[in-house]
C-alpha positions as CSV (number, residue, x, y, z in Angstrom):
1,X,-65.5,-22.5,-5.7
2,X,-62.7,-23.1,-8.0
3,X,-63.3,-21.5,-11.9
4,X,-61.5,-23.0,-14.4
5,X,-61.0,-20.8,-17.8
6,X,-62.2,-23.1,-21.2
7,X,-61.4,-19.8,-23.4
8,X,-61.2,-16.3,-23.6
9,X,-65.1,-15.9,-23.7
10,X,-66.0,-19.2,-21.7
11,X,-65.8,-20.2,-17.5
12,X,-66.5,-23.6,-16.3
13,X,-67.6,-24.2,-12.9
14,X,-67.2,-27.7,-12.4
15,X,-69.6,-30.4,-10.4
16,X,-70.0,-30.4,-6.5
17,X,-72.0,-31.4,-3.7
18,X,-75.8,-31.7,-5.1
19,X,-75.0,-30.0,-8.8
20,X,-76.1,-32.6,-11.7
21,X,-74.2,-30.4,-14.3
22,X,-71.6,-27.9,-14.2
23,X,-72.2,-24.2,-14.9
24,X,-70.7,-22.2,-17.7
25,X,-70.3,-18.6,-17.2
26,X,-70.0,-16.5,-21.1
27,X,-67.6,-13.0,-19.4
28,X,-64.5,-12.0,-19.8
29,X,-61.5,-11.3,-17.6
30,X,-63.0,-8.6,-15.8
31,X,-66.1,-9.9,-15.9
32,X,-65.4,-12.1,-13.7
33,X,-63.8,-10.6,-11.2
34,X,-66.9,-9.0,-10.7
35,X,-69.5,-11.8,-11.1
36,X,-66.5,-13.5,-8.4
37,X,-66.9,-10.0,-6.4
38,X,-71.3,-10.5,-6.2
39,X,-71.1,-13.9,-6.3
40,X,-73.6,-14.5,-8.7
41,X,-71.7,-17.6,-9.8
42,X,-73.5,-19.4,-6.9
43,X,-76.9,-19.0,-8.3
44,X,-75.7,-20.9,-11.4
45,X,-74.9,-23.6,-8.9
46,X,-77.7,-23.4,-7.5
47,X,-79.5,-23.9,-10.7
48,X,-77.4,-26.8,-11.8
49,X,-78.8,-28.9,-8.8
50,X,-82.5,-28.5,-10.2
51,X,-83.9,-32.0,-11.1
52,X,-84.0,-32.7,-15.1
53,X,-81.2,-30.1,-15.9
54,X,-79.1,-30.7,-19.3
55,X,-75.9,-30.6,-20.1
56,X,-74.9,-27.4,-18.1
57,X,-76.3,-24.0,-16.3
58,X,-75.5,-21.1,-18.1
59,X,-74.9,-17.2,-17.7
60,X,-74.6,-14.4,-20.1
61,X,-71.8,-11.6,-19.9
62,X,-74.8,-9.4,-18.2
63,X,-75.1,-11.5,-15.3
64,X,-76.4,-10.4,-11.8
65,X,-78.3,-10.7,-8.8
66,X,-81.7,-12.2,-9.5
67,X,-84.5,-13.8,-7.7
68,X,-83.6,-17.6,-7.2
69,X,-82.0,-17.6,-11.2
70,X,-79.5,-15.3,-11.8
71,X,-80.3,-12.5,-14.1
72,X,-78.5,-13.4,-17.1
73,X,-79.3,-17.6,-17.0
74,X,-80.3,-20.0,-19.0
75,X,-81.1,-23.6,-18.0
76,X,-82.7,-26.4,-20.2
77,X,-84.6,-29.0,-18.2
78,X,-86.1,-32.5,-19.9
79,X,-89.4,-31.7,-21.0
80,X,-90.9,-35.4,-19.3
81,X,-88.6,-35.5,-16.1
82,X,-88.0,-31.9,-15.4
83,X,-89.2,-29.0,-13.7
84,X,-90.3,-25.7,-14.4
85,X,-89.6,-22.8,-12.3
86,X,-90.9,-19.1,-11.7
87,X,-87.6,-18.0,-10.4
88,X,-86.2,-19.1,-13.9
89,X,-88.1,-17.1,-15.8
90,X,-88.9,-13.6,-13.5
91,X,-91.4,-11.9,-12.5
92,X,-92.0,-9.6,-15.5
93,X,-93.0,-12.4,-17.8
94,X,-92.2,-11.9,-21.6
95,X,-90.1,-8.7,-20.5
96,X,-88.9,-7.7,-24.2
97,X,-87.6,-5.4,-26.7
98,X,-89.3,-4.5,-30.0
99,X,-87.2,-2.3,-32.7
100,X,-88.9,-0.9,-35.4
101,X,-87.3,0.8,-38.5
102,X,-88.2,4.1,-40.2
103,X,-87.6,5.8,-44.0
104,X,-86.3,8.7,-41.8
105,X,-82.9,10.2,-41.3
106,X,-81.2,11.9,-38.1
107,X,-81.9,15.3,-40.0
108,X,-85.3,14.9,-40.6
109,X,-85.7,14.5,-36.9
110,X,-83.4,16.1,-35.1
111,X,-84.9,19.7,-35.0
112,X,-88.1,18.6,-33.7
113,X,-86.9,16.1,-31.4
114,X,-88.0,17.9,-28.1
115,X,-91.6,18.3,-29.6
116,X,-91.7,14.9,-30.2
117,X,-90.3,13.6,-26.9
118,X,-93.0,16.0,-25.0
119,X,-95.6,14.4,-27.3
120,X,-94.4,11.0,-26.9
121,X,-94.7,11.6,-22.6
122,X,-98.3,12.6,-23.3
123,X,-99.7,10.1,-25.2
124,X,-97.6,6.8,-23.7
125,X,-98.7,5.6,-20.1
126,X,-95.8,5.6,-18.2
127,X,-94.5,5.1,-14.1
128,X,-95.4,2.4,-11.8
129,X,-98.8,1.3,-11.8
130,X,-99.5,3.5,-14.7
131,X,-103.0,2.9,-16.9
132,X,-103.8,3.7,-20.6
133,X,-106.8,4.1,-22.3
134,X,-107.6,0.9,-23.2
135,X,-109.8,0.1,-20.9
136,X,-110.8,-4.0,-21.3
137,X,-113.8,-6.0,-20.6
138,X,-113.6,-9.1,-18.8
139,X,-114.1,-11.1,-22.7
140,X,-111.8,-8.3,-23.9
141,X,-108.8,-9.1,-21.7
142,X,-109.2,-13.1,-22.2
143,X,-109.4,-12.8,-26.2
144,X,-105.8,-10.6,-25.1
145,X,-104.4,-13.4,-23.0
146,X,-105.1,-16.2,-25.8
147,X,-104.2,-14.2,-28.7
148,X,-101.7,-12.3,-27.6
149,X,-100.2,-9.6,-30.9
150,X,-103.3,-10.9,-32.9
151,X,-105.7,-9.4,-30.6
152,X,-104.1,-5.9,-30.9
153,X,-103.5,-6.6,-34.8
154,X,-107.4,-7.4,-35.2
155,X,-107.9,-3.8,-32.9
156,X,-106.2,-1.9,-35.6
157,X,-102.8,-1.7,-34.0
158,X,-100.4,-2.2,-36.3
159,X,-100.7,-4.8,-39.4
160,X,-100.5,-8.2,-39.2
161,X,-96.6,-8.2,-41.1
162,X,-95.6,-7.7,-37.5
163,X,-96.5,-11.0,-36.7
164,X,-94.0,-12.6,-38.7
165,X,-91.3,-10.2,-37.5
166,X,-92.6,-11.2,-34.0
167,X,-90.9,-14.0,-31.5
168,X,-93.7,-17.4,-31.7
169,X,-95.9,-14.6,-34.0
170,X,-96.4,-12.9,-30.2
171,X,-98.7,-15.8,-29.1
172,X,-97.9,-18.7,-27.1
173,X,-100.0,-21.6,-27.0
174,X,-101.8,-23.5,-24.4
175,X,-102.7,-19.9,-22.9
176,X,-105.6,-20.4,-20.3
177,X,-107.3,-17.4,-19.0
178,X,-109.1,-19.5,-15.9
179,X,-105.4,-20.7,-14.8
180,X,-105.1,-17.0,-13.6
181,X,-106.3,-15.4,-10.3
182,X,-108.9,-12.3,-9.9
183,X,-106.5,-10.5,-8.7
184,X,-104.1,-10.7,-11.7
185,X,-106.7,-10.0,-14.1
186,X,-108.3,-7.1,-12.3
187,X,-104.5,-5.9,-12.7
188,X,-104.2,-6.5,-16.7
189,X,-107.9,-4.5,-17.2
190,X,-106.4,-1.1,-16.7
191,X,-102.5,-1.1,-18.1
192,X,-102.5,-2.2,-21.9
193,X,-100.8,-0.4,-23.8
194,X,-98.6,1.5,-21.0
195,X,-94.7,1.6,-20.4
196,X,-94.4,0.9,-16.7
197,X,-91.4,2.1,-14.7
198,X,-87.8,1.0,-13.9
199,X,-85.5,0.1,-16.8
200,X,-88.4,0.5,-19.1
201,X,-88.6,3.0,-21.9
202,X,-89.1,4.0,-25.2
203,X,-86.2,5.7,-27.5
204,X,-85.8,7.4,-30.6
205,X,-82.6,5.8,-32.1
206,X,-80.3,6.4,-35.2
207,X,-78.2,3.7,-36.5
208,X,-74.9,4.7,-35.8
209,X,-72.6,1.9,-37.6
210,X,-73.2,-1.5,-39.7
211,X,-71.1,-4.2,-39.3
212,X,-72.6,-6.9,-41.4
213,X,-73.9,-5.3,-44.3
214,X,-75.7,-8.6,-45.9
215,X,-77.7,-9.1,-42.4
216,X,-78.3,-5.4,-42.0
217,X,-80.3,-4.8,-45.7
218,X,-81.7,-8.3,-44.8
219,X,-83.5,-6.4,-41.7
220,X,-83.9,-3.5,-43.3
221,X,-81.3,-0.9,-41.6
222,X,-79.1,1.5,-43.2
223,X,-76.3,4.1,-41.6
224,X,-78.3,7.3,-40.5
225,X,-82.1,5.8,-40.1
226,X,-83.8,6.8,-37.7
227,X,-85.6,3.8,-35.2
228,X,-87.9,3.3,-32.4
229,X,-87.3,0.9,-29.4
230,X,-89.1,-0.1,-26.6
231,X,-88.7,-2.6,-23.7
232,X,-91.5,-3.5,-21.8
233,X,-93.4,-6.2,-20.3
234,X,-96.5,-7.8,-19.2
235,X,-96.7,-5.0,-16.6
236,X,-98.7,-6.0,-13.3
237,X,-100.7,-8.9,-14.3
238,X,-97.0,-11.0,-15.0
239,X,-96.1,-9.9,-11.7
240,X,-99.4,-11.5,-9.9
241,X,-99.0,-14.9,-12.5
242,X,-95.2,-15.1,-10.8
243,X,-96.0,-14.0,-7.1
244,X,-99.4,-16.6,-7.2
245,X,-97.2,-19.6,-8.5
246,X,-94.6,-19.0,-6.2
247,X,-97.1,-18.9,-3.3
248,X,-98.5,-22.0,-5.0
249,X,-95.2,-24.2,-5.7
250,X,-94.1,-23.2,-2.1
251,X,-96.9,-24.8,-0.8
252,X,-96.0,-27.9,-2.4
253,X,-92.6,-28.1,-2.4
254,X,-92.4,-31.4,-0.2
255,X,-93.8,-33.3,-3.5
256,X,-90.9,-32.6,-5.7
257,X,-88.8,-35.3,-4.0
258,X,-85.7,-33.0,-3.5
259,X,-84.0,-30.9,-1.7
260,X,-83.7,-27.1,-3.0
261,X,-80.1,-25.1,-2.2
262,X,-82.4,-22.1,-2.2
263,X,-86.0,-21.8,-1.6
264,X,-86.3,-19.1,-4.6
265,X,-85.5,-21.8,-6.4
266,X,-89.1,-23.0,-5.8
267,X,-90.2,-25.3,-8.9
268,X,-92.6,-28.2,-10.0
269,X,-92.5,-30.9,-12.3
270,X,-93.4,-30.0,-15.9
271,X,-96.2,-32.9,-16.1
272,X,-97.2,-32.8,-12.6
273,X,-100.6,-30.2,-12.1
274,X,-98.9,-27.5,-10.4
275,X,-96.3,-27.0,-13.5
276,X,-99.2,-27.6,-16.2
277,X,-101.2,-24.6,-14.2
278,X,-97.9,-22.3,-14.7
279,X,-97.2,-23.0,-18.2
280,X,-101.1,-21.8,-18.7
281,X,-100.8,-18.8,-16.5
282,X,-97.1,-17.2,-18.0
283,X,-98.3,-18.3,-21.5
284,X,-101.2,-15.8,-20.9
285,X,-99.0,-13.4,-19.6
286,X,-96.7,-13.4,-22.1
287,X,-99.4,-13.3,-24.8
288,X,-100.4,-9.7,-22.7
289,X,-96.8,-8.5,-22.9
290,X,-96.8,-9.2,-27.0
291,X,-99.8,-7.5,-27.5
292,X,-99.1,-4.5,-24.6
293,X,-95.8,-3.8,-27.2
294,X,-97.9,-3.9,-30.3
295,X,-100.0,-1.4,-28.8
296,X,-97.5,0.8,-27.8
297,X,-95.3,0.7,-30.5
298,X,-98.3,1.4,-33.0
299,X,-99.3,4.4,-30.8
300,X,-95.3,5.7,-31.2
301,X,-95.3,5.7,-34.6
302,X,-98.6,8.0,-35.1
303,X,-97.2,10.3,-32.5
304,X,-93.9,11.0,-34.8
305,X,-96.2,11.0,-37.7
306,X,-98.5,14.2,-35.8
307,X,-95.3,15.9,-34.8
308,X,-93.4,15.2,-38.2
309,X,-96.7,16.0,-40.1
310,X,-95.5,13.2,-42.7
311,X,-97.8,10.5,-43.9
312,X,-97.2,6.7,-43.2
313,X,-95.9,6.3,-46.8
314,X,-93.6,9.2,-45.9
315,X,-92.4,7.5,-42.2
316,X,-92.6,4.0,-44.1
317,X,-92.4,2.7,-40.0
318,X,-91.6,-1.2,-40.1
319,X,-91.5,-3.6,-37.8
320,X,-87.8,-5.4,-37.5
321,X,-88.3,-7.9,-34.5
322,X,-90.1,-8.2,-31.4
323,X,-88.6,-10.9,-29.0
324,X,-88.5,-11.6,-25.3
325,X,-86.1,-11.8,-22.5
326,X,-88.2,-13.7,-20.1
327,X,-89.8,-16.8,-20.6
328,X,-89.5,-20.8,-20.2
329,X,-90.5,-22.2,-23.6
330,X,-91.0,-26.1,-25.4
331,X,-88.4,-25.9,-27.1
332,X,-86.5,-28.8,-29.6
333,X,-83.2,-29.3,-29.6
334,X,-80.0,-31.6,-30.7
335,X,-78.1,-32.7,-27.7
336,X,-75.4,-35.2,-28.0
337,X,-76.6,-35.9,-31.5
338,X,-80.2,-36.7,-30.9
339,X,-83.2,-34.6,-30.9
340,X,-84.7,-33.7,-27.7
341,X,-87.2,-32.0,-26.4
342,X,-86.6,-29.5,-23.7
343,X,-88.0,-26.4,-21.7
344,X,-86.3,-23.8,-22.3
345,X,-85.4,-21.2,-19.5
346,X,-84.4,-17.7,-20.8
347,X,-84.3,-15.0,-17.7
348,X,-82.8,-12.4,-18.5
349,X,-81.7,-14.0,-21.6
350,X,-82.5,-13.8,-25.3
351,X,-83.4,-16.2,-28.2
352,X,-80.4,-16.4,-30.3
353,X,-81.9,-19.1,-33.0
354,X,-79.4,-19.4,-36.4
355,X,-79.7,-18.8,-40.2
356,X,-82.0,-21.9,-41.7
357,X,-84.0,-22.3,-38.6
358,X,-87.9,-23.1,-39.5
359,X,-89.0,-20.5,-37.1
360,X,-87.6,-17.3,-38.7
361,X,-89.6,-15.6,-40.9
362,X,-88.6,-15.8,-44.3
363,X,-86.5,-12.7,-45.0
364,X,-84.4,-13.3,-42.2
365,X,-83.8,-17.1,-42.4
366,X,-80.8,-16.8,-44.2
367,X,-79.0,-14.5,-41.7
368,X,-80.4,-15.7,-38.5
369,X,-82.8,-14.1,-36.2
370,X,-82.4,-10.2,-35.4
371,X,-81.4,-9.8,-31.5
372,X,-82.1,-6.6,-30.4
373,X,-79.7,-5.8,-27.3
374,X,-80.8,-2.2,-25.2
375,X,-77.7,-0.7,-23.3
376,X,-78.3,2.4,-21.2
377,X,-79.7,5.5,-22.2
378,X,-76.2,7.2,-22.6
379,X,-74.4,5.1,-24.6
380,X,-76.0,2.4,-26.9
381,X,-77.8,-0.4,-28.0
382,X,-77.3,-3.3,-30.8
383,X,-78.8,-5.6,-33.2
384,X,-77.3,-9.1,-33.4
385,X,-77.7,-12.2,-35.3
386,X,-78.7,-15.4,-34.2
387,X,-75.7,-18.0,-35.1
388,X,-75.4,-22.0,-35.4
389,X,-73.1,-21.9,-32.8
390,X,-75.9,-20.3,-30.2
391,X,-77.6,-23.4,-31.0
392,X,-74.9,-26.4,-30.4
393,X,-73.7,-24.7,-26.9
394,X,-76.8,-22.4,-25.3
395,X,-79.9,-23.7,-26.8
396,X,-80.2,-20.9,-29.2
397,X,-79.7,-18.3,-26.1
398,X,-77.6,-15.1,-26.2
399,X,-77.4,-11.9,-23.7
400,X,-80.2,-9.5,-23.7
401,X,-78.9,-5.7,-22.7
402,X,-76.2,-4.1,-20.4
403,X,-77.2,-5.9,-17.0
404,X,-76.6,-3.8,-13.8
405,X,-73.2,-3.2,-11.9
406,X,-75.0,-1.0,-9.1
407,X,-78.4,-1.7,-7.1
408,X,-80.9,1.1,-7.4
409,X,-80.2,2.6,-4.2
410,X,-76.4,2.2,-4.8
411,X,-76.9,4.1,-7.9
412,X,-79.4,7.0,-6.5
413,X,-76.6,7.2,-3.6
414,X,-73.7,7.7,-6.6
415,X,-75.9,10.6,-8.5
416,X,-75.9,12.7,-5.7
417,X,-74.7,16.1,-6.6
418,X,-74.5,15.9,-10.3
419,X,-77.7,16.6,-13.0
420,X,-77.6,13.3,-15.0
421,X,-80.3,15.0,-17.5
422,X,-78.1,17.9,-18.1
423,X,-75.2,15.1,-18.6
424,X,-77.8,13.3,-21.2
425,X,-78.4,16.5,-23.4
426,X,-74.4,17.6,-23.3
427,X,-74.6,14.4,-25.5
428,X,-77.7,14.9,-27.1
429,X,-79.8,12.8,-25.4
430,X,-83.2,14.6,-24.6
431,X,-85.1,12.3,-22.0
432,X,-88.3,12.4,-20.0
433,X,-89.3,10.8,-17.2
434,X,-91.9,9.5,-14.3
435,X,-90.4,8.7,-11.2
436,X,-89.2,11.0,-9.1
437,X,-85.8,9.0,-8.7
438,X,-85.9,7.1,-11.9
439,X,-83.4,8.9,-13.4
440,X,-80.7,8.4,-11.0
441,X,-81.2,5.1,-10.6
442,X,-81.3,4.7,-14.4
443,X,-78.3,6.4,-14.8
444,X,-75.5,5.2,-17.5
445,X,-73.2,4.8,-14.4
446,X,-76.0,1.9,-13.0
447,X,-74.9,-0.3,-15.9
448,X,-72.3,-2.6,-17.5
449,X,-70.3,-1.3,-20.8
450,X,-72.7,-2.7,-23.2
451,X,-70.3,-2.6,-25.9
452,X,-68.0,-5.1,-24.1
453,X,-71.0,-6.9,-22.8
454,X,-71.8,-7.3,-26.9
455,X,-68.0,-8.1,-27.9
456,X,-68.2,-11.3,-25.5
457,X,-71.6,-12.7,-26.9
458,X,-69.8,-11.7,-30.8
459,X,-66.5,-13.2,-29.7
460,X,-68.0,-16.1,-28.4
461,X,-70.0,-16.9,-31.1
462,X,-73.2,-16.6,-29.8
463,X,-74.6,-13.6,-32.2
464,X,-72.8,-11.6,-34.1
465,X,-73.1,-7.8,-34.5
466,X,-75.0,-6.3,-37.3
467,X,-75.7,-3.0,-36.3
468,X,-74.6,-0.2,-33.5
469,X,-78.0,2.1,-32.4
470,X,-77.5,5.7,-30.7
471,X,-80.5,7.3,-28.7
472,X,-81.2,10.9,-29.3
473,X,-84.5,10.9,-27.2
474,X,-85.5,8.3,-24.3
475,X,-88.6,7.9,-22.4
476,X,-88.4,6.4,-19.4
477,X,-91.2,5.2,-16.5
């Protein structure tokens, strides 16, 4: 496959054999030589040969190997003639990051920070197939599934500002409850409101540096504020919506009318029955991952209230965005100077919508939408802006963290020998965690420089940076 360079920020890769557009890879120089080195670049390919495609297949600077899509892709497929596909999307549905800002300073937290990490491993659910305290009834997890943030809004958690501040207002529409099996359900009873495991967590932040100071008071930051992320999902009810719909499309693959250059790639027509049933089934499991982080985030905040003994006037805790990293959406958009209507694939990708759209909330539309981009736990994480530019080439779509350089067990294999928690608090990063080998395989090491991953998306014009986060406490699943 030859790769021919459009800019310093942009790779084409143009049209052959059964691809209907080319693929654009976002990376720089080096990249590429290792998205050439994993071969990820065939996955875009791969995806450019999907029936209904527009205009191109697309990868963020955080590409890597994912199942069917490549981690890192976005593809926009005509909402009438198109498909939809599980692959394209993941299998932790609505996977997402929510930031929240505090009236607090490093110094007011600093000297209690180990207190308050301890207390935040108590009270937050964490590690694979991990379950909370919320405990739902059968009506109980449906009103979840169809109103996603509202339902945990309505519980007490959180107030319903957060909406607004929220990606869609954290509910998708068209959310059916019955489009989901018994076994996925009996799976979403038990886990509201925890963190799950992998490259999940929960941090304690401090803004570190601003950038753009008009988009930064805009959200609400300032240099030395103290902030809590999370990144979490819809835990192991999106995981049975993905696996049953794969099983499903598989089944009837010989009714799409093509051939696939990868059976991952498994997909159905938008308007045909099968791709109706999925839009249903991630919708509700989306609407679970909105309200699982409006949970969790609430819960955060009265943990460093207990530990701080402050009051919430005092903490003055606000939401600043809650979006999501994977999800197909109905999305509208101008291509080739008409308005079109489209569905959206964002896997391991972010919305990245510009100042004016109709969908920001108010006190952001003039800046663009925040984008809240996680790095490791040893370096950093960003906030971003949304830009016109996102909009014109990517359908409004921008990175969404670090994106991994070594596989899990590559990574456990490179940690051998060395204390990577020792390594952590020599920078003073406290952490706590599940797993027994989550640690290593979370390592900073595991990861791409997220800084550089950041400067691509900025010098490409997809967001622009507004603010540069560093973690002083991390808890991980």
């Amino acid at each position: 496959m030859q790769i021919k360079k459009i800019d310093d920020f942009q790779w084409l890769l143009p049209r052959t054999g059964s691809m209907r557009v080319p693929g654009i890879i976002y990376t720089n120089e080096s990249g590429l030589n290792a998205i050439k080195k994993e071969e990820t670049f065939k996955q875009v390919c791969n995806v450019a040969s999907l029936p209904g495609i527009i205009k191109a297949s697309m990868a963020m600077p955080d590409i890597h190997w994912g199942y069917g899509f490549p981690i890192g892709g976005v593809a926009a497929f005509d909402w009438e003639t198109g498909v939809i596909s599980p692959g394209g999307v993941g299998y932790d549905i609505n996977c997402g990051v929510r930031l929240a800002r505090t009236n607090l300073e490093e110094k007011d937290v600093r000297p209690h920070l180990r207190n308050l990490i301890n207390a935040l491993f108590r009270e937050i659910p964490s590690g694979i197939g991990s379950t909370g305290s919320l405990k739902l009834t059968n009506s109980e997890e449906k009103n979840v599934l169809k109103k996603g943030s509202l339902w945990a809004v309505q519980q007490g958690f959180g107030h319903a500002s957060d909406l607004e501040r929220t990606e869609d207002g954290g509910c998708m529409p068209d959310a059916d409850p019955e489009t989901l099996s018994k076994r996925a359900l009996e799976r979403g009873k038990k886990q509201l409101g925890t963190l799950g495991s992998g490259n999940h967590f929960l941090e304690v932040g401090v803004v570190e540096t601003i950038f753009d100071l008009e988009a930064a008071r805009a959200y609400g930051l300032f240099e030395g504020q103290v902030t809590l992320m999370l990144h979490t999902g819809s835990r192991g009810l999106g995981y049975q919506v993905c696996d049953d719909h794969l099983a499903m499309m598989t089944k009837q693959a010989n009714k799409l009318g093509t051939n696939l250059p990868d059976r991952q790639l498994v997909c159905a027509r938008i308007q045909s029955e099968p791709g109706r049933h999925y839009l249903s089934a991630m919708a509700c499991a989306a609407n679970y991952a909105w309200a699982n982080r409006q949970v969790l985030m609430h819960k955060a905040g009265l943990v460093l209230m207990d530990i701080l003994g402050i009051s919430p006037k005092t903490l003055r805790m606000n939401l600043v965005y809650d979006l999501c990293h994977n999800i197909a959406k109905k999305e509208s958009h101008i291509i080739d100077g008409k308005k079109q209507i489209v569905c959206v694939h964002r896997k391991g990708a972010t919305r990245s919508f510009g100042p004016g759209h109709p969908s920001i909330c108010p006190e952001y539309r003039k800046v663009g939408q925040p984008i809240l981009i996680p790095g490791d736990m040893g370096t950093a994480s960003y906030v971003l802006a949304g830009t016109q530019r996102a909009m014109q080439e990517t359908f409004g779509s921008t990175c969404h963290g670090a994106g991994r350089v070594l596989s899990r067990k590559a990574a456990k294999k490179a940690s051998r020998g060395r204390s990577i928690q020792r390594e952590l608090e020599d920078l003073g990063i406290l952490v706590k965690w599940t797993g027994r080998s989550t640690l290593a395989e979370e390592m900073p090491d595991a990861y791409k420089d997220i800084s550089q991953v950041v400067d691509i998306v900025h010098g490409a014009g997809l967001s622009k940076k507004v603010a540069k986060l560093r973690p002083m406490a991390v808890l991980k699943g």
